[in-house]
N, C-alpha and C positions, 0 to 999 in steps of 0.2 A: 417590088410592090409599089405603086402609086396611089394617093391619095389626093381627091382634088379638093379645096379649101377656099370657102369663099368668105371675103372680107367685106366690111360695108366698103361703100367706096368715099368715104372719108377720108382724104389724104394723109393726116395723123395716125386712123387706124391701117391704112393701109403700109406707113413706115412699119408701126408696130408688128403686124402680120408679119411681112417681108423680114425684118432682124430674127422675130421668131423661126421662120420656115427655115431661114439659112443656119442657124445652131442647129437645127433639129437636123436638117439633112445633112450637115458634116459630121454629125455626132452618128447619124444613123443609114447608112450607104445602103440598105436592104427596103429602107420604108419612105421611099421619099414623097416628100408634100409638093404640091402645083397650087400656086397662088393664083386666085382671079379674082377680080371684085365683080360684088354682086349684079348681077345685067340690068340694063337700062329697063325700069318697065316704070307704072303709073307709081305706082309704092312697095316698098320692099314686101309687104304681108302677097300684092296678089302677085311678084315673081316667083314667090316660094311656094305658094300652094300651088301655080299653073306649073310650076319646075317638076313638084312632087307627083300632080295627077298626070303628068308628062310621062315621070319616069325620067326625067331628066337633071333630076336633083345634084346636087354634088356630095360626096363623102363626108362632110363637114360644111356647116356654115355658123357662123361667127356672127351673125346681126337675124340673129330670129327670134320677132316680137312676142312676147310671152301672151300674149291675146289672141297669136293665131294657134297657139301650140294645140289647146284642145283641137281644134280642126283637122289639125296635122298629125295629131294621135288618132286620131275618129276613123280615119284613113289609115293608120298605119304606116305611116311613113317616117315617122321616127323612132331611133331604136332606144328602151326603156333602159336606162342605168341600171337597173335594178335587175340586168340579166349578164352584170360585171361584179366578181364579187366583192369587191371594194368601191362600187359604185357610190352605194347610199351612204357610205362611211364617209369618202371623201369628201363628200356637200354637207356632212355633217359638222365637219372639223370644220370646214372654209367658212359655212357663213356665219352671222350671229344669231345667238339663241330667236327662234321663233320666226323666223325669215324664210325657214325650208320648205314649210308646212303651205304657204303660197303658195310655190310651182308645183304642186303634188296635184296630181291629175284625179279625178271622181273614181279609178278605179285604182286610184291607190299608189300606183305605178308613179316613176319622176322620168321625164323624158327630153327633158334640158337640164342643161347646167347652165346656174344662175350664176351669169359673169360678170357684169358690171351696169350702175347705175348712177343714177344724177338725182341725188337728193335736189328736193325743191324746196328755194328758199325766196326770200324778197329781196329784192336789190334796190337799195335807196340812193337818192340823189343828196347828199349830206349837207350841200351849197342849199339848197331850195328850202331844206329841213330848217337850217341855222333862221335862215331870210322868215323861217315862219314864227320861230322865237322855238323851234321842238329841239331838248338837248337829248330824248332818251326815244329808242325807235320803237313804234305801238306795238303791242304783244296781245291784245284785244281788241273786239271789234269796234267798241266805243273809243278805244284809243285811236284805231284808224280813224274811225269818220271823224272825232276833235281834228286829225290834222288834215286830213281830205278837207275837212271845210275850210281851213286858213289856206293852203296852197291850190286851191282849185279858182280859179278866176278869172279878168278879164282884161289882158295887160295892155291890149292898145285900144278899146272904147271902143268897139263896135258892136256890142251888146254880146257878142259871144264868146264862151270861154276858148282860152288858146292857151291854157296851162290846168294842169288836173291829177290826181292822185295817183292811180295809174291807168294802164293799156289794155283790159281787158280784149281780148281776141274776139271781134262782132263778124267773122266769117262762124257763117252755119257749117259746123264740117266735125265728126264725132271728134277727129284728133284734137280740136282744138278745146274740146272739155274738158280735157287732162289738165290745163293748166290752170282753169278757172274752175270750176262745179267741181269737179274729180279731186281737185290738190285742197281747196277747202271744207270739201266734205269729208273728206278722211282726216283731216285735222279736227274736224268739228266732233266727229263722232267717236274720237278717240281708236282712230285706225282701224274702223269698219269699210269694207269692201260693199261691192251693190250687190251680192249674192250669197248666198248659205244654202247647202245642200238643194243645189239648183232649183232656189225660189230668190224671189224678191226680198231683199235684206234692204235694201234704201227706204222701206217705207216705215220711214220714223222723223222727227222732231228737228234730226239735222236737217235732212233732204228741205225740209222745209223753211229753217231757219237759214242756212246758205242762200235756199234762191229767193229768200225777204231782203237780207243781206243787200248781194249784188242789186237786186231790182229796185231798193232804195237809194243807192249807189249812180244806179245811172238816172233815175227821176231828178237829183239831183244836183246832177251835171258833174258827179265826180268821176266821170270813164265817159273818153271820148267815143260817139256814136259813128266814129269813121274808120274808114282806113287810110294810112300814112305812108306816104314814099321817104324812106333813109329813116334813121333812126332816134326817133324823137326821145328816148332818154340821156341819148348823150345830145341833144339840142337841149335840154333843159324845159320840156313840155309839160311831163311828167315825174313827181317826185317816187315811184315807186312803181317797178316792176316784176311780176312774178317769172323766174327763169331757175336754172341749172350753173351749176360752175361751168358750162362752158362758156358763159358770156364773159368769164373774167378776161380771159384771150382776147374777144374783140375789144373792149372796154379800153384793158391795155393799151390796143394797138391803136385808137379810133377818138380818145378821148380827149378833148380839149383843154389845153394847159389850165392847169388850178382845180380841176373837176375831181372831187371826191365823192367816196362814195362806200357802203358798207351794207352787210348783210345780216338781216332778221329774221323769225322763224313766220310760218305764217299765222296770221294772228288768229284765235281762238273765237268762242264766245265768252260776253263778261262771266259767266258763271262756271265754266269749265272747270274740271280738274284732273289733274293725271299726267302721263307724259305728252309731247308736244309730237305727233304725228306727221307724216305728209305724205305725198305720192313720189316711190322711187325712180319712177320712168327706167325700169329695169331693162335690159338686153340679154340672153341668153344665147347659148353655144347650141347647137344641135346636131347629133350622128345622124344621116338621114339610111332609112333602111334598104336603101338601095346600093351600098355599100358590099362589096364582097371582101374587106376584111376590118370589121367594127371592133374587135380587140384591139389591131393596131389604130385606128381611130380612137379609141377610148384611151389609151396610150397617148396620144399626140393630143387629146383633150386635157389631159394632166399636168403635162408638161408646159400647155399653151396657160392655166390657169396657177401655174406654182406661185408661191410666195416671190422670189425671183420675176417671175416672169409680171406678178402683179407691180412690182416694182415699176419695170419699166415701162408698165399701160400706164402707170401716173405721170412718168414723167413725159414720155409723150405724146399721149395723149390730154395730161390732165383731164380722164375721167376717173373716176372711183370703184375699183374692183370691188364685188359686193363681199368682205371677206371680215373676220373676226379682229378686233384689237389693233385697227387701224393705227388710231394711236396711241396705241401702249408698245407695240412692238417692233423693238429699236430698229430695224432695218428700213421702217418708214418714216423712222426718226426727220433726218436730214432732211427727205422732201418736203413735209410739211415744216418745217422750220425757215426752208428756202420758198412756200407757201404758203403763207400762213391764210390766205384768203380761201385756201382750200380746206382749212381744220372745221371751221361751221359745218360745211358741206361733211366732211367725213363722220364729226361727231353726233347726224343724223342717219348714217348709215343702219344702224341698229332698229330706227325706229321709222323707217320707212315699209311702203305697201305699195304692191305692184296689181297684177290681174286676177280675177277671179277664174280660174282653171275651169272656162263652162263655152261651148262651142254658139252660143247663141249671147256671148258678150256683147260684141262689135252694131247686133241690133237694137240691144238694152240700151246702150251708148247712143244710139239712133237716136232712139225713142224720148231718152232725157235732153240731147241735143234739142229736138223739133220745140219741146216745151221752155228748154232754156231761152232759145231764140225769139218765142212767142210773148215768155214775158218776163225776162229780163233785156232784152235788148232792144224789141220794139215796142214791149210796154202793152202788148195788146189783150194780154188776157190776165186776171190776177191772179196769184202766187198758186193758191189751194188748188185752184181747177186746173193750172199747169202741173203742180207737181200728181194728182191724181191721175190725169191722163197718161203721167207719166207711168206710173205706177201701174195702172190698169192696159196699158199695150204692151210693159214689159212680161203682166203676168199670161196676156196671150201668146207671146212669143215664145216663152219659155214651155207653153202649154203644148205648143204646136213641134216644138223643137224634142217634145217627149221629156224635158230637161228637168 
C-alpha cells in the first residue's frame, strides 16, 4: 500500500515531514508514505483546488489553508473525520477548549485536522523604545499612539519621516489583511470572525473602530506609505512589528550586535475587556477523497499529529502545534525552557481564531481589502463609507454565493 504526502515546501517542514515518513515506514513495511512538497504553482490555495478538480490530489496534504477547505468540501474532495470512529474524539482531546468548533464546516461535518499555527503577536525594537523614554510595551490603542508619536520622526532633516511605529503591509492583496485589519479586528472584538451563519458578522463598532485606528495611524505619518527592499526592523526604521514566532529565527540569524527586542499582545481598545484575542494564521492536514485507502491515511494523520510527533514540529520547525496544555505538559517542558521566546506565542494558543468555514470567504476578504486600501492607506475615502461599501458587497456576495 502507498500513500503520497505532500509537505509545504518549507525546508524545516519538509526535515520534519521526512524524519516523520521515515519512522513510519520502518515501523510500517505494508503502508508506506511518498514524500513530495507541494508543486510550484501561484499559491498553495490555487494548487490544491486545480490538484483536486484535476483528480490529481495526493492522499494527504499537510499545508491546506483552512480558507479554502469550504471550497474543497463543496467539491468533495476531502474526506470528513467524522466517517473515522475516533475521528471527532481525537481533535477533541488535541486542541484547546473552543478551537474545534472553527474548522467545523456549515454541515456540520470536520474535514481537516487542525495542525499547527502562529499566534500573532508584536514584535518590538526595545533599543528605539528605551531611546523614547517607553519602559512598559503598549497593551492599548492610546498606548500605542503615546509611543508611535515619540518614535515616528525625522532623523536626517529632509522634512520626511524615515523612522515610524510600525510596517503595516500597503500591498492591496487579501493575504495581506491578515496581518493588519483581520489580527486587530479579532482582538478588538473579543475573537469575532467576519461571518455567522453565513451572513455578515463584521458589521459592528470594531470593523469600524480598527479601520479609524490604522487610518489615523497613517494621516499621521506613524506607518510608512511605501515599500522597502531588506529588512527595516532590524535597520531600526520601525519600533514595532506585527508577525509570528517565525521571525524569531531570522531576527536570530540577521540581527545587529546590541539589538534587542521583545514581544506584546496586540493592543486592544482603551475600553476593552475580556481575554486578549488574535488571529492564529492556522494550517491544517487534509485526506483528499481521492485516496483508495483513507483509513490507513487516517492512521498516518495520527501518528503524523501525536504528542511526540508535536514535539519535534517544535523543535524543528519552531512553529506551534495547535494542541492542549502546551505549557503545562512536561514533555514540552524543556523546549520552551530552551525557548522561552516561544512561551508568549504558545500561551496564545488557546485564544487564537482562524477562518470562518464559508466558501465565499476569500471574496469577503476582497471586498474589506478594496475598502481598506481606499481609506486607510490612500486616504481617499472616509472610514463609514469604506467600512459600509464594505459591508454591503460582502452582503452581495454572500447573496449570490446562496451563503
Amino acid at each position: 500500500m502507498r500513500l503520497l504526502f505532500w509537505s509545504s515546501t518549507n525546508p524545516y517542514e519538509v526535515e520534519f515531514a521526512r524524519e516523520r515518513i521515515t519512522e513510519w515506514n520502518e515501523a510500517h513495511p505494508d503502508t508506506q508514505v511518498v514524500l513530495q512538497p507541494l508543486p510550484e504553482g501561484r499559491s498553495g490555495e490555487e494548487v490544491l483546488i486545480i490538484a483536486a478538480a484535476g483528480g490529481t490530489a495526493p492522499d494527504i496534504c499537510a499545508n491546506v489553508p483552512p480558507v479554502i477547505v469550504p471550497l474543497l468540501a463543496k467539491a468533495r474532495a476531502l474526506v470528513p473525520l467524522d466517517r473515522f470512529p475516533d475521528g471527532r474524539q481525537v481533535m477533541e482531546e488535541r486542541l484547546p477548549d473552543g478551537l474545534l468548533e472553527t474548522f467545523v464546516a456549515s454541515d456540520g461535518n470536520l474535514y481537516q485536522i487542525p495542525w499547527k499555527g502562529n499566534s500573532i503577536l508584536v514584535q518590538y525594537n526595545m533599543g528605539l523604545l528605551r531611546e523614547a523614554g517607553i519602559t512598559e510595551l503598549p497593551t492599548t490603542w492610546s498606548e500605542w499612539n503615546e509611543v508611535a508619536q515619540l518614535v515616528s520622526r525625522d532623523n536626517d532633516g529632509d522634512g520626511q519621516y524615515d523612522q515610524w511605529m510600525a510596517d503595516f503591509n500597503v500591498v492591496s492583496e487579501w493575504r495581506q489583511r491578515l496581518f493588519d485589519f483581520y489580527t486587530f479586528y479579532i482582538a478588538a472584538s473579543g475573537g469575532q470572525t467576519l461571518l455567522q451563519d453565513g451572513q455578515v458578522h463584521f458589521d459592528n463598532q470594531a470593523t469600524r473602530d480598527v479601520f479609524q485606528f490604522v487610518h489615523d495611524g497613517y494621516r499621521r505619518g506613524y506607518y510608512p506609505n511605501s515599500i522597502f527592499v531588506g529588512d527595516i526592523f532590524l535597520r531600526g526604521s520601525i519600533a514595532a512589528h506585527v508577525t509570528g514566532p517565525w521571525n524569531i529565527a531570522h531576527v536570530e540569524r540577521f540581527k545587529p550586535e546590541g539589538f534587542e527586542y521583545a514581544f506584546g499582545p496586540i493592543p486592544v481598545p482603551d475600553d476593552y475587556e475580556g481575554d486578549h484575542y488574535t488571529f492564529g494564521d492556522p494550517k491544517s492536514i487534509g485526506i483528499f477523497s481521492t485516496t483508495d485507502h483513507p483509513e490507513a491515511a487516517w492512521a498516518f494523520c495520527r501518528f503524523y499529529t501525536s504528542r511526540q510527533a508535536d514535539l519535534r514540529l517544535l523543535e524543528i520547525t519552531n512553529q506551534l502545534p495547535l494542541r492542549r496544555n502546551l505549557l503545562t505538559d512536561t514533555l514540552f517542558a524543556e523546549y520552551f525552557e530552551t525557548n522561552p521566546m516561544m512561551r508568549p506565542f504558545a500561551e496564545k494558543v488557546p485564544f487564537t481564531r482562524g477562518f470562518d468555514q464559508n466558501t465565499a470567504l476569500q471574496e469577503v476578504f476582497d471586498a474589506i481589502n478594496s475598502e481598506w486600501d481606499a481609506v486607510c492607506i490612500q486616504g481617499r475615502r472616509d472610514v463609514e463609507t469604506g467600512v459600509e461599501r464594505a459591508i454591503e458587497r460582502s452582503k452581495r456576495i454572500l447573496r449570490s454565493r446562496g451563503s
